[in-house]
C-alpha positions as CSV (number, residue, x, y, z in Angstrom):
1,X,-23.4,10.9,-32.8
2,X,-21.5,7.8,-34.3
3,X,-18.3,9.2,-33.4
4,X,-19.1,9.6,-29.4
5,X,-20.3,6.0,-29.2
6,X,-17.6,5.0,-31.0
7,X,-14.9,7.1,-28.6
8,X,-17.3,5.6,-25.6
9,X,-16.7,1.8,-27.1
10,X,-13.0,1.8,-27.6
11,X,-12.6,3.8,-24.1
12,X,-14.8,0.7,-22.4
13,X,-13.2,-1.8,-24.6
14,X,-9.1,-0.6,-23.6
15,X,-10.9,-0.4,-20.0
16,X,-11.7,-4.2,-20.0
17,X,-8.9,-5.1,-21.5
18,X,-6.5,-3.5,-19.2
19,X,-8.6,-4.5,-16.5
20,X,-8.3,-8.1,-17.6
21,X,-4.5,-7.7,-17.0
22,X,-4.3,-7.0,-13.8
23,X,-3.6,-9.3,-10.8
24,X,-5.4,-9.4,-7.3
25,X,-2.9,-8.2,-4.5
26,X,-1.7,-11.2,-2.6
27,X,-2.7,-11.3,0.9
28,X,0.8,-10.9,2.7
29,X,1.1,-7.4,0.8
30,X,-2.5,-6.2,1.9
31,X,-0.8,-3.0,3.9
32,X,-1.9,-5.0,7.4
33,X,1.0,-6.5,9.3
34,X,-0.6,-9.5,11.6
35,X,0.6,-9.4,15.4
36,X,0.7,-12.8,16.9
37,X,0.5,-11.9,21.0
38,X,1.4,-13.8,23.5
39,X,1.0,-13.8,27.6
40,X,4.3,-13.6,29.6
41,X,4.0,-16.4,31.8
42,X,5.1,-14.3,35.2
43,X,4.1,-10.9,35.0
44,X,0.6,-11.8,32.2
45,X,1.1,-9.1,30.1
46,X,0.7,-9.6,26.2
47,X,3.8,-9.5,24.0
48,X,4.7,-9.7,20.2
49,X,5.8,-13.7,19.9
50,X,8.7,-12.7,18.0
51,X,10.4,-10.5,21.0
52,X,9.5,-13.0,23.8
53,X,12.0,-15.8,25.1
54,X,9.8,-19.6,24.9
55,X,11.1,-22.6,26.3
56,X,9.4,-26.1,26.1
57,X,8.6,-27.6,29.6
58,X,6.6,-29.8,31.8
59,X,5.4,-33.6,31.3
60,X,2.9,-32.3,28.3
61,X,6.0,-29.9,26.7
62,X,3.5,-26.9,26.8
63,X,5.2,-23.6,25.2
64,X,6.1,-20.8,28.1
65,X,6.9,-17.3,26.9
66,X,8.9,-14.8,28.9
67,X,9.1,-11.4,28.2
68,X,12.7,-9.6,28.4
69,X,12.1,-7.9,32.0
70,X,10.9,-11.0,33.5
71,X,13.9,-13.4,31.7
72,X,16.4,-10.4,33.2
73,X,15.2,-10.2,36.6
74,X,15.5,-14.0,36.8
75,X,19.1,-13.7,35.7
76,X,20.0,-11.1,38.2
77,X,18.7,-13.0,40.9
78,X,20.6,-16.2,40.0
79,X,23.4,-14.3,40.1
80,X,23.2,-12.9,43.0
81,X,22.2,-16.5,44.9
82,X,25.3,-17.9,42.8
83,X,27.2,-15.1,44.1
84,X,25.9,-15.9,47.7
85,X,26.7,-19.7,47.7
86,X,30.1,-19.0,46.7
87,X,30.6,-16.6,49.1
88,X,29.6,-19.3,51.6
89,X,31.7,-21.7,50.6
């Protein structure tokens, strides 16, 4: 009878002990990756902040995000007017 509490005591006792060792998981290595969205200022729709073009404007410098369709079709269309004024000339 001894001998089990004895083999129950050191079990719980290494138990504690390792326990005691260990360290908490810190919260950036939980498992969950955050997702920071944001709204394309043309076409609305919600975006991962880290694929979306910002720029800094207006009199109160408020941050405008624009997604990669929206930013290429307003290239495309500059280019075409560029192309247009230079054919006018």
């Amino acid at each position: 009878m001894l001998g089990i509490f004895t083999i129950i005591g050191v079990s719980l006792l290494i138990f504690f002990l390792l326990a005691s060792f260990m360290k908490p998981i810190p919260k950036e290595f939980d498992g969950e990756v955050e997702i920071n969205l944001v709204e394309c200022a043309i076409c609305h729709d919600d975006f991962d902040e880290n694929i979306v073009f910002t720029k800094r404007m207006g009199p109160l410098n408020n941050n405008y995000h624009f997604c990669e369709s929206c930013s290429e079709e307003f290239y495309q269309e500059y280019q075409e007017q560029r192309i247009e004024r230079v054919a006018q000339s």
